[in-house]
C-alpha positions as CSV (number, residue, x, y, z in Angstrom):
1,X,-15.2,44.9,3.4
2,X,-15.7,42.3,0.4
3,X,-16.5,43.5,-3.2
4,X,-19.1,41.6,-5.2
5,X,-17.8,40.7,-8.7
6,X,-20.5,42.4,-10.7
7,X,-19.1,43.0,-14.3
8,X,-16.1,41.2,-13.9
9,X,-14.6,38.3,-15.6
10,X,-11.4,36.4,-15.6
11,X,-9.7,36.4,-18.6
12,X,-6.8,34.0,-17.8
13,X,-5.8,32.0,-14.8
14,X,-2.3,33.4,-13.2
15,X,0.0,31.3,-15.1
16,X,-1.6,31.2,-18.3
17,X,-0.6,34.7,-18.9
18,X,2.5,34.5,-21.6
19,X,4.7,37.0,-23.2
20,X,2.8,36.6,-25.9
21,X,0.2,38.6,-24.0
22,X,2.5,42.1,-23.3
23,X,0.7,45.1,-24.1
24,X,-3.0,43.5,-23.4
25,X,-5.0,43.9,-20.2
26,X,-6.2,40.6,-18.4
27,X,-8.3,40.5,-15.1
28,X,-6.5,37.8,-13.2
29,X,-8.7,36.8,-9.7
30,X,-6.9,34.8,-6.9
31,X,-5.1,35.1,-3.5
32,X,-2.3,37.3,-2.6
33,X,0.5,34.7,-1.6
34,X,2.4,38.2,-0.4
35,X,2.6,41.2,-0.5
36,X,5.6,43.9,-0.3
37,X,4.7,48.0,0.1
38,X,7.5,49.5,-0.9
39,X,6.0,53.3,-0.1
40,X,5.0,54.7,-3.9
41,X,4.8,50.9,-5.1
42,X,3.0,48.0,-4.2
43,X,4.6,44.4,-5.1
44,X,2.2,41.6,-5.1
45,X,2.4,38.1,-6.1
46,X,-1.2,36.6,-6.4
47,X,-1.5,33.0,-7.0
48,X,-4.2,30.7,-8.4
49,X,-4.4,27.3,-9.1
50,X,-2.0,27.5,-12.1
51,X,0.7,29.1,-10.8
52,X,1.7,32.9,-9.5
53,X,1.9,36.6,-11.4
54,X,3.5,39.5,-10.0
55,X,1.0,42.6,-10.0
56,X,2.5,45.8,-9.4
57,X,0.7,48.8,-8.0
58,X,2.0,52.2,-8.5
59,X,0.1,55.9,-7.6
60,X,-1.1,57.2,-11.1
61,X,-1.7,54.0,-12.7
62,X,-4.5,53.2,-10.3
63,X,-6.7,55.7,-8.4
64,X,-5.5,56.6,-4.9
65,X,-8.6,54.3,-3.1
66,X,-7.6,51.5,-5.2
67,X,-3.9,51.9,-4.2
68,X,-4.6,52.7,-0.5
69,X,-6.6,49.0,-0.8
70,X,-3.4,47.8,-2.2
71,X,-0.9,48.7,0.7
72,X,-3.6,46.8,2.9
73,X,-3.5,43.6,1.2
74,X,-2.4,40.3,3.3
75,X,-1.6,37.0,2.7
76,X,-4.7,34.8,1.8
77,X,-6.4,37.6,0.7
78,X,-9.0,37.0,-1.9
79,X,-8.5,39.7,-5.1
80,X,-9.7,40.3,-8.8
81,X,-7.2,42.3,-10.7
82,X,-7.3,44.2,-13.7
83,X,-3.8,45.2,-15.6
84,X,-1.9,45.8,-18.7
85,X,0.9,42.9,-19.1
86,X,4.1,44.2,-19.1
87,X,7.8,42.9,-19.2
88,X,9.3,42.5,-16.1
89,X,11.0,46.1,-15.1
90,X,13.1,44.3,-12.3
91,X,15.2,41.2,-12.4
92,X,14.2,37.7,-14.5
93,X,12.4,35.3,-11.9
94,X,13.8,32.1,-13.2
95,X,11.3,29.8,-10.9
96,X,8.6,31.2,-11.9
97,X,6.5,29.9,-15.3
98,X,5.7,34.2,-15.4
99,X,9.0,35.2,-14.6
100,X,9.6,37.3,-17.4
101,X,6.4,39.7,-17.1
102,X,4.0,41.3,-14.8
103,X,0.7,42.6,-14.8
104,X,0.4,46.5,-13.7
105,X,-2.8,46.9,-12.1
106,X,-5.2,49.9,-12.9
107,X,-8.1,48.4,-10.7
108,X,-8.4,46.1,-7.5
109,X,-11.7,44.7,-5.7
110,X,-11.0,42.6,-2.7
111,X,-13.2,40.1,-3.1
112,X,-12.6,38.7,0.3
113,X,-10.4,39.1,3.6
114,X,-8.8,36.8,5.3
115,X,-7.5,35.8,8.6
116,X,-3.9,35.1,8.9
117,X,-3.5,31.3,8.7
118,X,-2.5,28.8,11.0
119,X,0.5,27.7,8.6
120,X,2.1,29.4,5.4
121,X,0.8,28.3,1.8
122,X,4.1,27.1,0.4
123,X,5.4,24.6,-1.3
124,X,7.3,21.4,0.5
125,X,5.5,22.6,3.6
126,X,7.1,21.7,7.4
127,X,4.3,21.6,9.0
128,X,2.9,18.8,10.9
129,X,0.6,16.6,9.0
130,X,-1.8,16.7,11.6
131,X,-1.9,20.8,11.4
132,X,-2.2,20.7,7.9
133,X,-4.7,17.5,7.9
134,X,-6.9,19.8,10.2
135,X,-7.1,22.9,8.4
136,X,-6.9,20.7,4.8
137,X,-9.3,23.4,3.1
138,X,-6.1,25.5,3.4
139,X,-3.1,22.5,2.8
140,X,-5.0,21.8,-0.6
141,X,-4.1,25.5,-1.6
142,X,-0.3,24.7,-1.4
143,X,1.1,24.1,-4.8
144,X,2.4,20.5,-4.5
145,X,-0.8,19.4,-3.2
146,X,-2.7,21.2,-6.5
147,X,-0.1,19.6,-8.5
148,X,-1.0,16.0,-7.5
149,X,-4.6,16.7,-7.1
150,X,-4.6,17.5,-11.1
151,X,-2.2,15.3,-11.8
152,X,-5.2,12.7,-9.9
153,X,-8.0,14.2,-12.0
154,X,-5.8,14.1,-15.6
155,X,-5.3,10.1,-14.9
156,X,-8.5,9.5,-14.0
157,X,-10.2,11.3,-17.2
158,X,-7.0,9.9,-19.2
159,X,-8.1,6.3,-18.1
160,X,-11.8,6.7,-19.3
161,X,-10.7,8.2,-22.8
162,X,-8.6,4.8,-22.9
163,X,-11.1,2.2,-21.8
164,X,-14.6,4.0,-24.0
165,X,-12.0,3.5,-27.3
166,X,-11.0,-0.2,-26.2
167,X,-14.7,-0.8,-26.2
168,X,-15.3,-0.6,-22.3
169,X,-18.9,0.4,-20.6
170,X,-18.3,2.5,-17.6
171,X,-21.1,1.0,-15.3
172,X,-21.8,2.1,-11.9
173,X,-23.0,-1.1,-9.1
174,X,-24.0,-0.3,-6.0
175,X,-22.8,0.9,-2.9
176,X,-25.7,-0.3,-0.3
177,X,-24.7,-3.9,-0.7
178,X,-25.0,-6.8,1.7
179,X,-22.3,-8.1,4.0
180,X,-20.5,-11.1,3.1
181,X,-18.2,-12.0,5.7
182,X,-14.9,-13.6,3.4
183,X,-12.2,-11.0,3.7
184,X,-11.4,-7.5,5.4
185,X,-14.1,-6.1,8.0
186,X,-17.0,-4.7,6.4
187,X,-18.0,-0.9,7.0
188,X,-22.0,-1.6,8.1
189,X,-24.9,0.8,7.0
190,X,-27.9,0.0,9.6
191,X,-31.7,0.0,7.5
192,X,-34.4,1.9,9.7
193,X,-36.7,0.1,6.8
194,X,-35.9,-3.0,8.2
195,X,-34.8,-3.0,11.8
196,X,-32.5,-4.9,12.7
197,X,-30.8,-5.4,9.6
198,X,-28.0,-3.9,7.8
199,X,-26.3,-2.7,4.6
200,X,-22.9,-3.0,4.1
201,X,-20.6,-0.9,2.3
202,X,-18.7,-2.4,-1.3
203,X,-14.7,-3.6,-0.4
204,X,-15.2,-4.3,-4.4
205,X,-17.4,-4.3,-6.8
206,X,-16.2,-7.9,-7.7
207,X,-19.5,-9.6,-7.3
208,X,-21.7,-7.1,-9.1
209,X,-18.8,-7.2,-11.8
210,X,-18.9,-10.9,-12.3
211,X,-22.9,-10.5,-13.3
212,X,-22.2,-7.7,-15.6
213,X,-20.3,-10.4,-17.4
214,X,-22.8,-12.8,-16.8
215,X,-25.7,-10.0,-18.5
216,X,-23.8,-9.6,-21.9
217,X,-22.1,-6.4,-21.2
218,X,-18.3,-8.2,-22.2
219,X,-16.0,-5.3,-21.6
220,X,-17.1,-3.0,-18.1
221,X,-15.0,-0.6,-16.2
222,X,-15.8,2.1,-13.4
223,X,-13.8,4.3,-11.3
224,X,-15.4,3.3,-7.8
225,X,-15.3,4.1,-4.5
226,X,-14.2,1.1,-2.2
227,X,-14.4,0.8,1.8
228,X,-12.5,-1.7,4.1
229,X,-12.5,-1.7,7.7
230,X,-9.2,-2.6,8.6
231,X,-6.2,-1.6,10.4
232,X,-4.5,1.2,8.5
233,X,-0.8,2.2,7.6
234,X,0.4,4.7,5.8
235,X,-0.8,4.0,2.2
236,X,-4.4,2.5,3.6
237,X,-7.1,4.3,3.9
238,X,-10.6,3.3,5.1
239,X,-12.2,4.4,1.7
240,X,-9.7,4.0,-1.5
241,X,-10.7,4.5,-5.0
242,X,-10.1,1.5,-7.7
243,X,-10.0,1.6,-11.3
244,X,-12.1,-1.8,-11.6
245,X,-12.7,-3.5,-14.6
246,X,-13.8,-7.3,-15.9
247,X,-13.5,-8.6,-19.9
248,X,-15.2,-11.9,-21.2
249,X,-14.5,-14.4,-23.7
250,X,-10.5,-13.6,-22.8
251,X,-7.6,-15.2,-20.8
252,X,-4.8,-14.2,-19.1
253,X,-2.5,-12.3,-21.9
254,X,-6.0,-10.8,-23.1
255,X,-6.2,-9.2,-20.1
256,X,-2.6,-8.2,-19.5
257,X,-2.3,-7.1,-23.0
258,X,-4.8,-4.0,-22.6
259,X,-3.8,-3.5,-19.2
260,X,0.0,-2.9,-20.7
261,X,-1.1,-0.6,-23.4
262,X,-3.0,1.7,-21.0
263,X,-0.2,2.0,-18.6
264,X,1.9,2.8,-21.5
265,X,-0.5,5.4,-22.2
266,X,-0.9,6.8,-19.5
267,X,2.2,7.2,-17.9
268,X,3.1,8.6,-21.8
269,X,0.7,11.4,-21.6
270,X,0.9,12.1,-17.8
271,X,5.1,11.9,-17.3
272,X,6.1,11.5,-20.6
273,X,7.9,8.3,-19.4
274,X,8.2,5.5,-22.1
275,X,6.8,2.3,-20.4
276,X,8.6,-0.9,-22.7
277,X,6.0,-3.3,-23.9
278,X,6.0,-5.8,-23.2
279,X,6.2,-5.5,-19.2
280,X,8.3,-8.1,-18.0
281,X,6.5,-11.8,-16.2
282,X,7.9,-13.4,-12.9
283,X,6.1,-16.5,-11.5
284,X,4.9,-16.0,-7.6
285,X,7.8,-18.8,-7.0
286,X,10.5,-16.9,-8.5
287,X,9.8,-13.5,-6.7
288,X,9.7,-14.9,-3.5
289,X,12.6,-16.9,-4.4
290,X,15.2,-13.7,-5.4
291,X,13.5,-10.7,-3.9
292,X,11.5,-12.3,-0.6
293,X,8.3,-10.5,-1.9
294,X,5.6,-11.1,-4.2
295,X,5.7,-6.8,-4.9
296,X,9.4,-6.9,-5.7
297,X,11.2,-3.5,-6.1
298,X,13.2,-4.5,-9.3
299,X,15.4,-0.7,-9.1
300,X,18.2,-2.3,-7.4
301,X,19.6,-6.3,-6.9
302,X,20.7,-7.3,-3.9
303,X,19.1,-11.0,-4.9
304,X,18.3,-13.5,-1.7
305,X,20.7,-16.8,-2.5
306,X,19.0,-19.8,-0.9
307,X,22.6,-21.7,0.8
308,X,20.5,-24.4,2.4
309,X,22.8,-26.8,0.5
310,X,26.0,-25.3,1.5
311,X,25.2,-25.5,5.1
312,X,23.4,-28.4,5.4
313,X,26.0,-30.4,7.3
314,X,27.5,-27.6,9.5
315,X,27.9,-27.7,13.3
316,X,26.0,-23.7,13.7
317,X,22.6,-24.7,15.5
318,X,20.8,-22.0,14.1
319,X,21.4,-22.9,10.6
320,X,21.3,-26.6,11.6
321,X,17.7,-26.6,13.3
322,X,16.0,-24.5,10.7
323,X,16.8,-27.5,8.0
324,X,16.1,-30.1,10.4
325,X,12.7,-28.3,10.7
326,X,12.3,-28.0,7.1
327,X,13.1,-24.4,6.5
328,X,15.9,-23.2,5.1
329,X,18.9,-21.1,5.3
330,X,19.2,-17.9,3.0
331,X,21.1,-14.5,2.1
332,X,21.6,-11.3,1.1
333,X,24.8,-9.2,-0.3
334,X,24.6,-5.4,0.9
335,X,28.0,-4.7,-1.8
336,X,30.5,-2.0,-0.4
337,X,28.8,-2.2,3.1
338,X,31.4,-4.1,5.1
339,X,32.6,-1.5,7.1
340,X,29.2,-1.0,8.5
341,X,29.6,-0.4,12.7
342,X,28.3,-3.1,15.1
343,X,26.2,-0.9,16.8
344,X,24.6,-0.4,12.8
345,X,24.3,-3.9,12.1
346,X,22.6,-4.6,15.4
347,X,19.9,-2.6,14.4
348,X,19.6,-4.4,11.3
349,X,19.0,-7.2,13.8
350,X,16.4,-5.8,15.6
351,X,14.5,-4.5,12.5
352,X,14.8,-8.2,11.5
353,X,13.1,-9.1,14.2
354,X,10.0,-7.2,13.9
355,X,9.5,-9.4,11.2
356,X,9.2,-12.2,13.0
357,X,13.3,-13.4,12.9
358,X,14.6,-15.0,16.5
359,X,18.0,-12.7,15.1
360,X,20.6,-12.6,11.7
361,X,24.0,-14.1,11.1
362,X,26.1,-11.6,9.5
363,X,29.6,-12.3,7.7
364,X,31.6,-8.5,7.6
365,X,33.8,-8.8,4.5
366,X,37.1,-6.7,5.8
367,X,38.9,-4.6,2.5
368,X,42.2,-6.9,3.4
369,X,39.9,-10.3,2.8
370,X,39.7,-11.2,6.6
371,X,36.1,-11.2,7.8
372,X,34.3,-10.9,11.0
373,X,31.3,-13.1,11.5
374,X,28.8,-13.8,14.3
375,X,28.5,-17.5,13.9
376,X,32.2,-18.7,12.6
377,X,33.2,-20.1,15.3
378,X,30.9,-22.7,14.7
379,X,32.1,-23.3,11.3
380,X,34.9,-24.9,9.2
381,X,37.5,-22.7,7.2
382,X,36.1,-24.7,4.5
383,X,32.5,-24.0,5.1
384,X,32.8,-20.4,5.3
385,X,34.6,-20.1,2.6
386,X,32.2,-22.4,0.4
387,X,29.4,-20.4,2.1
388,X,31.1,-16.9,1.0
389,X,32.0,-17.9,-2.6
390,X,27.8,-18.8,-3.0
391,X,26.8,-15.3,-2.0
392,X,29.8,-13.9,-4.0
393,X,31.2,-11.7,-1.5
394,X,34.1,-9.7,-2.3
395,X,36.3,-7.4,-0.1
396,X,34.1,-5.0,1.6
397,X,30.5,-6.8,1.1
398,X,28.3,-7.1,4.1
399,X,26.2,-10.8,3.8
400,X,23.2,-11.3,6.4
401,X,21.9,-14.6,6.6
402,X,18.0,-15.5,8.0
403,X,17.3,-19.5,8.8
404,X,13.8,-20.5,10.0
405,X,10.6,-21.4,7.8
406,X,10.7,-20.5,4.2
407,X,8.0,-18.0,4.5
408,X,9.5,-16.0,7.2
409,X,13.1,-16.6,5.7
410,X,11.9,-15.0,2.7
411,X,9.4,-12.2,4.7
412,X,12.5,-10.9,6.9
413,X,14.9,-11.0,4.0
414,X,12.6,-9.4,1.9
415,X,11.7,-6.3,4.2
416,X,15.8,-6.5,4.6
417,X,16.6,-5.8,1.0
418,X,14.4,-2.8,0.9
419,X,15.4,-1.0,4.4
420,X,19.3,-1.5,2.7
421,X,18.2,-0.1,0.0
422,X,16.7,2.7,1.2
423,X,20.2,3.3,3.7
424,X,22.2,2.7,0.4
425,X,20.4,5.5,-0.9
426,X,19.6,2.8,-4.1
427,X,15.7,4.1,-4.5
428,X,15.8,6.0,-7.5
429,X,11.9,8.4,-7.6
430,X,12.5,9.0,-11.1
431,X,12.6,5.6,-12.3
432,X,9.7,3.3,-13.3
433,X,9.9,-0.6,-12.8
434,X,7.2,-2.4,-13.8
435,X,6.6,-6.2,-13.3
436,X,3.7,-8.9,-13.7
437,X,3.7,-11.6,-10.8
438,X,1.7,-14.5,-12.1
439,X,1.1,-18.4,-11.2
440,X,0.0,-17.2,-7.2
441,X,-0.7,-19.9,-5.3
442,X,-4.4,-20.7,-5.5
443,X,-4.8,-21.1,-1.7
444,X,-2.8,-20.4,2.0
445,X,-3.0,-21.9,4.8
446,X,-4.4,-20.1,8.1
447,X,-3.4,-21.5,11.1
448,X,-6.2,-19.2,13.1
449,X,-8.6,-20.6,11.2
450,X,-7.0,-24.2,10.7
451,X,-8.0,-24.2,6.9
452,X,-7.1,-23.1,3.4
453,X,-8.4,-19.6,2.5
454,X,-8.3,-18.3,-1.0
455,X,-5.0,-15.9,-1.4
456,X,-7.2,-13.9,-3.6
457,X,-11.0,-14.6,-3.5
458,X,-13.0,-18.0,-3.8
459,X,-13.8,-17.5,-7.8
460,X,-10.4,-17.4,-8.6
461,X,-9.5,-20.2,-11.4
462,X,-7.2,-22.5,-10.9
463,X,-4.1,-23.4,-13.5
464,X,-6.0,-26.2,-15.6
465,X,-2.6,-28.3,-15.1
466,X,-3.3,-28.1,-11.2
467,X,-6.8,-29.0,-11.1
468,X,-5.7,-32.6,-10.6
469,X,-3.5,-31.7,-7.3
470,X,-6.9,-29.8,-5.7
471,X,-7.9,-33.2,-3.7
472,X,-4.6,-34.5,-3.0
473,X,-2.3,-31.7,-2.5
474,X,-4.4,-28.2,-2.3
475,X,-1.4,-26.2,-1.1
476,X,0.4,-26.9,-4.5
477,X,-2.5,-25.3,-6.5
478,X,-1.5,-22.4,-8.3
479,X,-4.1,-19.8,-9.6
480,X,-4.8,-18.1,-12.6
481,X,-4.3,-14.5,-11.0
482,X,-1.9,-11.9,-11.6
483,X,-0.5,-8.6,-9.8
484,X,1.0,-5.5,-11.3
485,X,3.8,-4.4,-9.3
486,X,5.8,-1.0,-9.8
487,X,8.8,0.2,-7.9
488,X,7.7,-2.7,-4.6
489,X,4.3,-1.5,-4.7
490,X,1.5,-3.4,-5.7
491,X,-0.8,-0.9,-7.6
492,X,-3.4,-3.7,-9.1
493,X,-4.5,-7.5,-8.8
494,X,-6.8,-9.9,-11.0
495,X,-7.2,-12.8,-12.0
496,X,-9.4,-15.4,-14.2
497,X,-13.0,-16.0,-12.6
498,X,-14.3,-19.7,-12.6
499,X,-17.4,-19.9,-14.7
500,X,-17.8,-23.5,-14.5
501,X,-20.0,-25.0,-12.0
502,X,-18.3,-27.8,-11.0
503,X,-14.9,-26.3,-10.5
504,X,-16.5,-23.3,-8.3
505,X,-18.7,-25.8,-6.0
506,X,-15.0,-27.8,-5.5
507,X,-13.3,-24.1,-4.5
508,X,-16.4,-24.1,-1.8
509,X,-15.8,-27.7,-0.5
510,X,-11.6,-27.0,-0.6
511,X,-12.6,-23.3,1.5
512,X,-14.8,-25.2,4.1
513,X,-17.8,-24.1,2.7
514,X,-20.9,-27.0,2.5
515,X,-23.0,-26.1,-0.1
516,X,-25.9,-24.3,1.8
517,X,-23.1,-21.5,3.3
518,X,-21.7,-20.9,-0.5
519,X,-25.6,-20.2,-1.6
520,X,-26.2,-18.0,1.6
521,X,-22.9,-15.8,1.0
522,X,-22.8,-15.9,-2.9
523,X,-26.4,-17.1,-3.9
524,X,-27.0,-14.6,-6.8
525,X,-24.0,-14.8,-8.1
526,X,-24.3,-18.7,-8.0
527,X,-27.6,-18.7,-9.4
528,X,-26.9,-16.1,-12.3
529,X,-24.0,-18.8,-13.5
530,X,-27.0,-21.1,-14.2
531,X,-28.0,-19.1,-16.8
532,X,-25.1,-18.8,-19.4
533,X,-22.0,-17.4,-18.2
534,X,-19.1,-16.4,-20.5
535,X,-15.6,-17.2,-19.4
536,X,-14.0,-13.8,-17.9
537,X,-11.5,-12.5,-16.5
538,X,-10.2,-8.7,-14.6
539,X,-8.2,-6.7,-12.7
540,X,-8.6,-4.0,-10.4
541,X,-5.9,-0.7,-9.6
542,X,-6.0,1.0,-6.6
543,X,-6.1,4.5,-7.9
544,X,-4.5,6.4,-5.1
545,X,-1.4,4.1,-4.4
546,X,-0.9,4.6,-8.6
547,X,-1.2,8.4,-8.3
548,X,1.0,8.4,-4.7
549,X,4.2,7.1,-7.3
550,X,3.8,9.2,-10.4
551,X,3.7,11.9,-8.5
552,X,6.7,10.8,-6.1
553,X,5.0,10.5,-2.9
554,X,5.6,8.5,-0.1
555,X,2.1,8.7,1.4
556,X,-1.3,8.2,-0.1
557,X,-2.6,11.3,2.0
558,X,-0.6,13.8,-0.3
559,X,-3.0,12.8,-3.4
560,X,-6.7,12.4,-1.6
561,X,-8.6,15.4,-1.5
562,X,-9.8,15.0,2.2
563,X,-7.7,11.4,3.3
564,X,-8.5,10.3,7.0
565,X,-5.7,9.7,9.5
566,X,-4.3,6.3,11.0
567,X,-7.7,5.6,13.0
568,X,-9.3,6.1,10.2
569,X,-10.5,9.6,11.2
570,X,-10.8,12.9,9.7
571,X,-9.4,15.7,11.8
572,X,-11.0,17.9,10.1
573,X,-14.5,17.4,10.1
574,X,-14.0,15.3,13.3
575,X,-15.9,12.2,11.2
576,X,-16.9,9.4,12.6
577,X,-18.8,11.4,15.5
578,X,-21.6,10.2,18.4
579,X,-24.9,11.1,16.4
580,X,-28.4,12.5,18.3
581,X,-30.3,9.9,20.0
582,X,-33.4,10.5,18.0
583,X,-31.8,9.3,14.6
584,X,-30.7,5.6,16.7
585,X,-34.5,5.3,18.0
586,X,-35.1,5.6,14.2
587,X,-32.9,2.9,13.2
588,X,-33.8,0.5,16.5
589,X,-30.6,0.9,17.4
590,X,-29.2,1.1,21.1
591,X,-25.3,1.9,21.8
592,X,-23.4,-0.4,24.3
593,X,-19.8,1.3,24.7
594,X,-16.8,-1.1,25.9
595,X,-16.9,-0.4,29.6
596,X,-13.1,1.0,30.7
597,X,-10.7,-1.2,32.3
């Protein structure tokens, strides 16, 4: 039966309890993670959200009903314990923050029982992720998971201290907004005040920011919730969490410069990991060109070499019609991997392909300086050897070549690089690499939609320099927008907003947009720039995918509280779910399910 707490108190969580404490009685309260009856003595190690204590109960110390309570006690059982703090009469535990003491009981109330759960409460947990996803009230009690939870909760109130003394408002916008179509799927809230019509849920606060700027407010930040309806993986989720904020009167090194001290700061206080100021710059053009990404991973080399030049006359077709076609032909070293087995290297190829490669060439560098290659038959002695000498391979290198359009040339090679690494064992956890990407190009081309589209959003700002090239050649246009990558992964964006009315009605007209769409998406925001608007400028993080690396994980699941699944559901509350047909009369709303094939 469960006790009530009635004139209890905690005195200290588990873990807070130190040596300094011997000789004093605490009344610790938490679950017992296990529990050994050892006949006269009961061993039991309750754990809280700090850590675990080992209580003993012996005969005499406690009466006999609290000790017969105490040979009962199971796992998951919820207890409050009151003891004197003692040094450990058994051997040192060296993993434990308490190892050196113990608390010897002389009361026990079981404040709850509990059912023996589906999965143990341990640490580095083998369970499947959908068991523990499922029953996540009782995953979240594992000590990894508290660990990055906290370690969530100390950046977020970390990041507020920063911003309030760098003279930021936190400001909250709203999250009943109204759906504007540019960009990912929009998660849609239906009125029953206005039938027929529909809310729809923020993917940013970017328009609502923009006005703050536009109001006087000059330095804004919020930690907000975000939604997108898109197809996940595993570090998407259908609701993220950014830390957004916008600055005016400022340009692009105003905006980097408090963004660097912050991450400084925080990863300082959090990890005690010395960030160098300042973090280094790469243009868009440069990244692609040597890592194949615009997120490169900057832990390990393994450059791309671009050896268009060097095989532009060769008699290998593959090489030869991706030129002609006005692609090119690049590389990659994997050093010391040479001796990699066909059967290896053909899966290399068929990874290379999911990324859109019709195959890869591949030059195996033998120990003795003979190679074996896929394509050099179709070569001179000459031509490989110039070819070999531009990638610098050496005895026992492995070079893989990808030739097709520049974009997917430096996509496959890209995605290359990183699965090598991650074979090479070359992905060091403990080691922070931050970079800026900057000068993105303002615009892409989608072939879908057979226009340009903004690579960021339409109120990017253009590089002045380029403003002339937006008529002629819009392609070439390179923004004022800037990413901050660590470690591969892109943890925020920004970029410089337009504020000058001309420019934005141009970025309108270059989009597709006549003048009468841009009012009926963005009116407000339009109208608002009538009045006086201050050049500005921000940048958003995504909270999670930050947290995810400083605390090492490889998934954003393992630091959201209640994270949904790859169909963006939640197995635990079994959210999204059909809902009673008298709340869809109340909205006007009638369900028409895709019939089955």
């Amino acid at each position: 039966m469960a006790e009530s707490m009635k004139g209890l108190k905690r005195t200290h969580r588990c873990a807070e309890v130190t040596k300094a404490e011997i000789g004093s009685t605490v009344t610790l309260m938490g679950w017992v993670q296990k529990s050994r009856n050892k006949g006269g003595i009961v061993f039991v190690d309750l754990r809280d959200r700090s850590g675990i204590m080992q209580i003993i109960f012996e005969n005499g110390d406690i009466d006999a009903e609290g000790f017969e309570k105490a040979g009962r006690l199971r796992s998951e059982f919820v207890i409050a314990v009151t003891g004197r703090v003692e040094a450990r009469s058994g051997a040192v535990n060296e993993n434990l923050a308490t190892g050196e003491i113990e608390v010897r009981a002389n009361s026990l109330r079981v404040l709850s029982e509990a059912d023996t759960p589906p999965f143990p409460i341990e640490e580095n947990s083998k369970t499947r992720e959908e068991v523990r996803l499922k029953y996540r009230y009782l995953d979240l009690r594992r000590p990894d998971l508290q660990r990055n939870i906290m370690l969530r909760s100390k950046v977020a109130v970390l990041v507020r201290q920063f911003l309030a003394n760098e003279g930021f408002l936190e400001i909250e916008t709203p999250i009943l907004n109204k759906s504007t179509p540019e960009g990912a799927r929009d998660y849609l809230v239906p009125s029953r005040v206005h039938p027929g019509s529909f809310y729809a849920l923020p993917q940013s606060p970017q328009i609502f920011k923009q006005l703050l700027m536009c109001s006087g407010y000059d330095r804004y930040f919020q930690i907000a919730k975000c939604f997108r309806d898109e197809d996940l993986r595993a570090d998407r989720q259908p609701e993220f969490t950014q830390i957004d904020m916008e600055l005016s009167f400022v340009d692009v090194d105003d905006v980097i410069d408090v963004n660097e001290r912050m991450l400084a700061f925080l990863f300082k206080e959090v990890l005690d990991v010395e960030v160098q100021l300042p973090i280094q710059r790469m243009t868009w053009k440069e990244a692609m060109n040597r890592f194949g990404s615009d997120k490169p991973d900057l832990r390990f080399g393994m450059e791309l070499t671009d050896v268009s030049e060097i095989v532009k006359g060769c008699e290998f077709a593959v090489f030869k019609n991706a030129l002609e076609a006005g692609g090119s032909v690049r590389g990659i070293n994997a050093k010391g991997q040479g001796a990699m087995p066909r059967k290896k290297i053909d899966k290399l190829v068929e990874f290379a392909k999911g990324y859109g490669a019709k195959g890869l060439a591949y030059i195996a560098m033998q120990e003795d300086g003979t190679y074996k290659s896929s394509f050099a038959k179709f070569m001179t002695e000459e031509e490989m050897k110039a070819l070999i000498d531009a990638m610098q391979g050496e005895p026992g290198d492995l070079l893989l070549f990808a030739a097709d359009k520049t974009k997917l040339v430096w996509d496959v090679l890209g995605a290359l690089r990183l699965e090598l690494a991650r074979q090479m064992d070359l992905l060091d956890k403990n080691e922070y690499r931050f970079v800026w990407i900057t000068e993105f190009p303002l615009l892409e081309w989608s072939e879908e939609e057979n226009r340009f589209t903004a690579m960021h959003h339409p109120f990017t700002m253009p590089m002045e320099e380029d403003l002339h090239l937006i008529d002629t050649d819009p392609g070439a246009v390179r923004a004022k927008a800037y990413d901050i990558v660590l470690n591969g992964n892109e943890i925020g964006g920004g970029s410089v907003r337009i504020h000058q009315d001309d420019i934005q009605e141009k970025m309108f007209e270059t989009l597709g947009f006549t003048k009468e769409q841009a009012y009926n998406q963005f009116g407000f925001l339009l109208n608002a720039f009538k009045y006086g608007v201050p050049p500005h400028a921000g940048l958003a993080y995504g909270l999670d995918r930050m947290v995810m690396l400083m605390a090492k994980e490889d998934s954003i699941r393992e630091v959201i509280a209640f994270p949904k699944v790859k169909d963006a559901s939640c197995l635990m509350s079994e959210a999204p779910n059909v809902v009673d047909k008298k709340q869809l009369e109340d909205l006007c709303i009638e369900v028409c399910l895709p019939k089955e094939e």
